[in-house]
N, C-alpha and C positions, 0 to 999 in steps of 0.2 A: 504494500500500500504506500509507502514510505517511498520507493521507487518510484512508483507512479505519479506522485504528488510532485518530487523531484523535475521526471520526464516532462509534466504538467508546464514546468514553472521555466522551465528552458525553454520550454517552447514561447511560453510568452515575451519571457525577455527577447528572443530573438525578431519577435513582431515588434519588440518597445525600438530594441536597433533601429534595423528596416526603418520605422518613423522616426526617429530619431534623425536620422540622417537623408530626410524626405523622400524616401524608397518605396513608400505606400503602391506606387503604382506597380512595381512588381507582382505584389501581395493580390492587387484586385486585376493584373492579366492573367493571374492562374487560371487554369477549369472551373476550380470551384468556386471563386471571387468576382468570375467576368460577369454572370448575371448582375451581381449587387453594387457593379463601378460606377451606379447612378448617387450613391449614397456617399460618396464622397463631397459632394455637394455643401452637405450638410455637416459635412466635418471641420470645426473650426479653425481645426491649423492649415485647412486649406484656402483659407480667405486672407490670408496676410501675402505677401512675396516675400520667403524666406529659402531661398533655393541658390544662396548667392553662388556657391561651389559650383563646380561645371559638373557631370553628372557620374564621372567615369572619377573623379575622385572622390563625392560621394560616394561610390561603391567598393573602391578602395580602405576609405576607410572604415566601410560596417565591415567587409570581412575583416581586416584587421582585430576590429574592437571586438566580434563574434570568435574569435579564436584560430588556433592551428591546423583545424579538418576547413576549416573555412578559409584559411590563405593557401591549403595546397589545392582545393579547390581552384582557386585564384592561379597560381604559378600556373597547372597544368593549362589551363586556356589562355592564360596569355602568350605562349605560342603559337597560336592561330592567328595568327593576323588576317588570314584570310575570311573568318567565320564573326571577327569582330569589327564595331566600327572603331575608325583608330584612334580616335580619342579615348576611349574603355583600354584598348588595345596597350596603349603607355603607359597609362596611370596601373593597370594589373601587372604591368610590368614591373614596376617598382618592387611585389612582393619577392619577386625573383631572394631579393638580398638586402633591402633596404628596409625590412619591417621594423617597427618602432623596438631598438632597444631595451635590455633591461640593464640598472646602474651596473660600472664598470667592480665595482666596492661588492657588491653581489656576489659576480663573476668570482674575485678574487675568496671570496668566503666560499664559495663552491668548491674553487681548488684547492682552499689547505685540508677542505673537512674530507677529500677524497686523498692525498698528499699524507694529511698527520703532519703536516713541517708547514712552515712560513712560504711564502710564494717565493721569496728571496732565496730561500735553499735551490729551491730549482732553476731561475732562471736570472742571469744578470742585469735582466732588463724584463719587463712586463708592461703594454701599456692598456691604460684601463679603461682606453677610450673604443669600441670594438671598431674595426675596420668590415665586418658585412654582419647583419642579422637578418635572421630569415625564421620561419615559423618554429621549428624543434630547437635551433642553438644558435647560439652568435661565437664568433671567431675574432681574437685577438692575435695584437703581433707580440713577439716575444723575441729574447735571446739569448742562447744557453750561454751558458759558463765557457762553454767550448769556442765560442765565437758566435758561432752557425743561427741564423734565423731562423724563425718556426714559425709557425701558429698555433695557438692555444683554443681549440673549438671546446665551449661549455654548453651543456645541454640547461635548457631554461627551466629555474625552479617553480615549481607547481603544475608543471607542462601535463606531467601521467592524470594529473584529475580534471584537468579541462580535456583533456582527450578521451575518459573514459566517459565524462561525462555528457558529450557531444557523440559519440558509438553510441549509447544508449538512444540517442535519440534517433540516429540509423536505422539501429535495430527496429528500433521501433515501427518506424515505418513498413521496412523489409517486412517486416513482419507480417504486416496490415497488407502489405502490396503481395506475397506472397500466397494470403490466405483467400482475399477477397478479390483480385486483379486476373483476369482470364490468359492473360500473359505472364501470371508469376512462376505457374511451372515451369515455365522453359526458359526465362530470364533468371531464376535462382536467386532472387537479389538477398536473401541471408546469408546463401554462400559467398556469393560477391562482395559482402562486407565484410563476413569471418576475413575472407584475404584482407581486404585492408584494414583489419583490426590487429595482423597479423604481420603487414606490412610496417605499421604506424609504430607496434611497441616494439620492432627491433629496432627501430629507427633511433628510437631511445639509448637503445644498449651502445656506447660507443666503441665498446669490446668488439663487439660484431661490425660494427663500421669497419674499424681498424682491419679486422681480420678478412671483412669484402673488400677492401685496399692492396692488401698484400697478396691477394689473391690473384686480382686483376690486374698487379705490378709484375707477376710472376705469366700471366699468358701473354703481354704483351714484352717479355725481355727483352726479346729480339728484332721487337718490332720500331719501326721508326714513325710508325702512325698515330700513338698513342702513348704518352707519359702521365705516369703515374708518379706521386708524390711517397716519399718518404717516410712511412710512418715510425715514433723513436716510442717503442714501447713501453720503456721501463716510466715515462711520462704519461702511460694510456690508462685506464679506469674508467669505471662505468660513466662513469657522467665529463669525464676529461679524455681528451684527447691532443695530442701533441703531435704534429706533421710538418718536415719540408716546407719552405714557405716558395711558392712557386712563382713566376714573374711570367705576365705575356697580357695579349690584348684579349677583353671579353668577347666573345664570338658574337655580341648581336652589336657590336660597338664597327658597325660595318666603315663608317668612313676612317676610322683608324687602321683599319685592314687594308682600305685601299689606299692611304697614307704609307703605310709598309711595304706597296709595291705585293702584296700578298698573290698569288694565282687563283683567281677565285673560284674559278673549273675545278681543279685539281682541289681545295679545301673540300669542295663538295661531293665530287667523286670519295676522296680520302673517308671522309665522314660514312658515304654508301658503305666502305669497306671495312670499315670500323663495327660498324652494326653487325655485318651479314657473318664476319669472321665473332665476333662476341656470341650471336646467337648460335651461329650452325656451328662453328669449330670449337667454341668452349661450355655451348651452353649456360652461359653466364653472362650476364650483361647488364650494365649501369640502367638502371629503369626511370633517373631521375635527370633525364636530359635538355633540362630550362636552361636559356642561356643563362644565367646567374653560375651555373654546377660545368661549364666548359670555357677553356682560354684557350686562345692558339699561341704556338710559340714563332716567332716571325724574325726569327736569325736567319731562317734561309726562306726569303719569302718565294722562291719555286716551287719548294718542297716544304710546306708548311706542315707545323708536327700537334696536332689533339694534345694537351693537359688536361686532365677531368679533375675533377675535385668533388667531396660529398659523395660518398660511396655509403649513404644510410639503407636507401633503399636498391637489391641488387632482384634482379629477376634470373631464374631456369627451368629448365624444361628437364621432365625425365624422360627419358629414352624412349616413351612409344609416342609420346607430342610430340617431342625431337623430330621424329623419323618421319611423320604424318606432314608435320609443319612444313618440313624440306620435301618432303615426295610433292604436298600442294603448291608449293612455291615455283618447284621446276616445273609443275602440270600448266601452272598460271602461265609462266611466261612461256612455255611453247604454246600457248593457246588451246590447250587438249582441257577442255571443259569437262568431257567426258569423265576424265582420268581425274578430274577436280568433286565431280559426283561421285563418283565411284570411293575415292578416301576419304569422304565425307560419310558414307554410310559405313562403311570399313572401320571408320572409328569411333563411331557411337553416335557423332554429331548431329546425326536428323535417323530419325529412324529406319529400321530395316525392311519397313516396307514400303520406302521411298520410292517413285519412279526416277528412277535412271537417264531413261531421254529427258521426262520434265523437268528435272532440277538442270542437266545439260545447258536445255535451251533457256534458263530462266538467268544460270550462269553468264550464259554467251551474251545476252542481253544486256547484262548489268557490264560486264567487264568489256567488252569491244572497243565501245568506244574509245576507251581512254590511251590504248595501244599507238604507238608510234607520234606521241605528243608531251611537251616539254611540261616540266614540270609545273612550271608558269602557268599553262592553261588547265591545268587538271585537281582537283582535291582530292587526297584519300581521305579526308572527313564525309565530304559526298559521297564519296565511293564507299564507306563500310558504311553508311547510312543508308543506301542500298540495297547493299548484301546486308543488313539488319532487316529492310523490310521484305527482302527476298528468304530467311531464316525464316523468319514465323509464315510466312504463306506454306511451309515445310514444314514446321514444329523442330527449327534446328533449335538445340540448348545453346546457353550460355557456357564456357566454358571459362568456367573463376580461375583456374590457375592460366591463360591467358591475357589477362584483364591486364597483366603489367607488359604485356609484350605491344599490345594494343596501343597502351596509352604513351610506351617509347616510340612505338611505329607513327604515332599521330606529332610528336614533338619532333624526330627526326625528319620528318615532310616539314614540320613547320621551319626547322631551320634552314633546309635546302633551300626553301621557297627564297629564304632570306638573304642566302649567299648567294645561286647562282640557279635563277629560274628557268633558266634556258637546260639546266640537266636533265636528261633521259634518264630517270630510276633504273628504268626494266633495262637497259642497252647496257648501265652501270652495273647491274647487280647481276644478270645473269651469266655472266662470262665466271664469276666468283661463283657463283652457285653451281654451275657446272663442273667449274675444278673441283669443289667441295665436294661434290656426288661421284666423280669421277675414282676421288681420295678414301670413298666411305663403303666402293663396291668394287674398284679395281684391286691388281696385283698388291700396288704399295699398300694398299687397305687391308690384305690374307697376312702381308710378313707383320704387319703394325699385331693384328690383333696374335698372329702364334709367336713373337717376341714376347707379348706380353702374357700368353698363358705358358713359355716356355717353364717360367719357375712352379709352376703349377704341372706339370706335367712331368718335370725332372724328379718331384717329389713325390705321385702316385703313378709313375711307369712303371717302378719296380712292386710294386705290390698290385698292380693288374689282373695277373694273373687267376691270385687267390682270391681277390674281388670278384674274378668274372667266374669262378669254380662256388663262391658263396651264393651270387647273384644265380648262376642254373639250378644250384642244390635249393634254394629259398621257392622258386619257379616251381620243379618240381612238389616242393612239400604244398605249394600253394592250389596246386594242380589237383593232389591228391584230399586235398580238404574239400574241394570243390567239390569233386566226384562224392566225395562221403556227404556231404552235406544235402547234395543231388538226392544221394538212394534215400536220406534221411527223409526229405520233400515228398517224396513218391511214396513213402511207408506212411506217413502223416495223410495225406491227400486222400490214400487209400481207407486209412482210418475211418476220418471224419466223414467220408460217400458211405462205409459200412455202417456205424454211428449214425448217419440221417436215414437209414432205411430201416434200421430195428429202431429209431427213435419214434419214425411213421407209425410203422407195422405196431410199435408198443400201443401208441397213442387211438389206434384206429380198434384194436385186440380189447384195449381197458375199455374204450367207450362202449363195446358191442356189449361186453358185463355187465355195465351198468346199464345198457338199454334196456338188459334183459332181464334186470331186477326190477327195474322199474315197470316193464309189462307185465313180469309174475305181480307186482307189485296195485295194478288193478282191479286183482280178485274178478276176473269175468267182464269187465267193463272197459277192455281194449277194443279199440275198432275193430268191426265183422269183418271187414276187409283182410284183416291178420291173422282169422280165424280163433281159436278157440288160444287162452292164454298159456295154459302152460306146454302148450306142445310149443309155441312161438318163442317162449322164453327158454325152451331147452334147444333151439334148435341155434339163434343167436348166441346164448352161451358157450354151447359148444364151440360154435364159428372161434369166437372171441378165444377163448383157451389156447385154440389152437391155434390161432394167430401169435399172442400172447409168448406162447411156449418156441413159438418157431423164432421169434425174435431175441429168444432171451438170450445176453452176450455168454459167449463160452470160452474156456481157456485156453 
């Protein structure tokens, strides 16, 4: 009840925001509000002109003041410049990394209480003014003892209870939307927020930051597309984390890039290859790709190199998405539709008793067009708004462990768009996907995977033999259970057919005795038709006895 009341009161405050920052009309475009948007009329804080803000920074500021599920909210769609008007488009840009601070004096009591020591132990410089904040933590500059600059990311105190308490309110919905909504079966949306509830408190853990860091510093070592910052562990704790301080331009900070002489083809292709090698070669991949979380490094502006940074939230795939994801991808871009229905039913995604040619041609429809045209003229926001309304005319589900590949593949479009619109995706990406499939079914594919079962193999070669002598001997024994349990079935079977014919014959045997006492049982006054009683009832009796006697079980 106590929950409820909670749920209740969140929800109000969030309508108090919304007015608060003269957003009412949101409220009354809804479904449910547009009938009643006469009654604003009559609403008194609509008779003053109080709307001095421009509209796109009131709405920056209620997600702000509404919380952390409500700026990542923000962040992820301010990468659309294409879906927003650009004044919204700016002003949501700002949550990138410039959310309103918490005191620097805070910060520093965070990190002695995770530390036990003076901030001064660790670092010979700390400054307490942060250089970015964004919705989960804000980041300072720092300098060890050693010389070397860092950054000092602190995760925001009170953060877990405004976040749990804004999931509740999710839920809640979900809840609502899943029970009562004719679409909630196959959009799942409880499951879709379990992910991001899932998502949200690791984000928190900086442990796990750090360790998605070193992880994704370690697939790209060799790479020159992609650097990875430094993490100095014996600085790292839950709620602190200590990193490399990195140098370079911010990827949406475009006239600085073309001040650098940057290739802005090649950044953008780079970027394509960054993705398709993250998801298909490592299955791992950075899920939080706002420009605020990317720099480029512009030493060598022909060859320009990816910095990522913020590695809270990391998305992957287990091996039969994997395999699905990549088999759809290569079907897409040869245009085999077909072969796009077909692994769509093969994996669960719309049912098994989908049509084949229909979902084909519903595919070929949606997807055609956008083939052999530049980036610049095409949205994949449209395009999976499509294929969303092409899924339910199918009953395809939602696929929640998805959801973060989705919403990278939606911010990756939105940055191309940014750098270099004239890029072909599909011309950039299938040449790599092709070598990647080439890599996952060819020869170098057989020695990759019996290199690595060779230690595996080294160690039960020599015990083969007796394994494959235990596995016949088990076979065997199994064999002969089988048989016995067979004749067991047949003796039983037999039984119970013997059992229901003397249980008949009993039943039919008893009743004729009792018929036949109850006709002696007349005294003369049995129907004429029976003749006389007691010749009828000896003659019944008998019957009966001898029914009786034939039935009775023997040993």
């Amino acid at each position: 009840m106590i929950r409820r009341i909670r749920l209740l009161l969140r929800l109000a405050q969030i309508n108090i925001v919304l007015l608060r920052h003269g957003l009412d009309e949101v409220l009354f475009a809804t479904r449910w509000f547009r009938p009643f948007r006469f009654l604003r009329v009559f609403m008194p804080w609509t008779w003053f002109t109080r709307r001095q803000r421009p509209r796109g920074e009131r709405i920056r500021l209620a997600l702000e003041e509404l919380g952390p599920i409500f700026v990542k909210f923000g962040q992820i769609i301010s990468t659309r410049r294409d879906l927003l008007p650009p004044d919204i488009a700016a002003e949501l840009a700002r949550l990138q990394d410039r959310v309103p601070p918490f005191p620097g004096e805070e910060a520093r009591a965070i990190i002695e209480d995770e530390y036990q020591q003076p901030v001064d132990a660790w670092f010979a410089h700390f400054d307490t003014e942060p250089m970015a904040s964004a919705s989960i933590a804000q980041v300072h500059a720092a300098r060890l003892h050693s010389g070397e600059d860092v950054i000092v990311k602190v995760v925001r105190p009170g953060i877990e209870q405004a976040i749990g308490r804004d999931l509740g309110v999710l839920y809640l919905f979900a809840r609502l939307a899943q029970r009562y909504w004719a679409e909630g079966f196959r959009l799942r949306p409880v499951e879709v927020i379990r992910e991001f509830d899932t998502t949200l408190h690791d984000e928190l853990d900086l442990m796990r930051e750090a360790a998605n860091a070193t992880q994704l510093k370690r697939n790209f070592r060799d790479s020159d597309l992609l650097y990875v910052p430094e993490v100095h562990w014996s600085g790292t704790h839950r709620r602190v984390m200590v990193m490399e301080r990195i140098h370079g331009v911010q990827i949406s900070d475009i006239e600085g890039l073309h001040r650098a002489g940057v290739d802005m083809k090649a950044l953008a292709e780079r970027g394509t290859e960054i993705f398709f090698t993250q998801v298909f070669r490592d299955s791992f991949f950075h899920a939080d790709m706002h420009p605020g979380n990317v720099f480029v490094d512009v030493r060598d502006p022909a060859n320009p190199r990816y910095v990522a940074v913020d590695f809270g939230i990391m998305g992957s795939l287990n091996p039969v998405d994997h395999r699905y994801l990549a088999d759809n991808f290569m079907a897409f871009f040869n245009r085999d539709y077909r072969r796009v229905a077909e692994l769509h039913v093969e994996s669960g995604w719309v049912p098994a008793d989908t049509r084949i040619d229909a979902f084909e041609s519903a595919m070929r429809t949606v997807c055609e067009p956008i083939f052999e045209r530049p980036l610049g003229e095409i949205s994949l926001g449209a395009l999976l708004m499509r294929l969303f309304q092409t899924g339910r005319r199918f009953d395809m589900e939602i696929q929640p462990q998805l959801v973060l590949l989705q919403k990278t593949l939606l911010a990756i479009e939105g940055l191309g768009r940014q750098l270099y619109p004239e890029l072909d995706l599909w011309d950039t990406g299938k040449p790599y996907l092709e070598r990647w499939m080439r890599e996952q079914v060819g020869p170098t594919a057989f020695l990759k995977k019996a290199r690595q079962e060779l230690p595996h193999l080294a160690e039960t070669l020599p015990t083969l033999p007796r394994r494959v002598d235990e596995a016949l001997g088990e076979v065997s024994r199994t064999r002969e259970q089988i048989v016995e349990q067979q004749h067991q079935l047949t003796a039983l079977r037999h039984e119970i057919r013997q059992s229901g014919r003397r249980g008949f014959a009993t039943g039919v045997g008893g009743a004729l005795v009792v018929s036949a006492f109850i006709v002696a049982g007349l005294d003369g006054r049995s129907p004429t038709m029976l003749g006389e009683a007691p010749l009828v009832s000896w003659v019944i009796g008998s019957l009966g006895v001898v029914i009786w006697v034939a039935a009775w079980p023997r040993d």
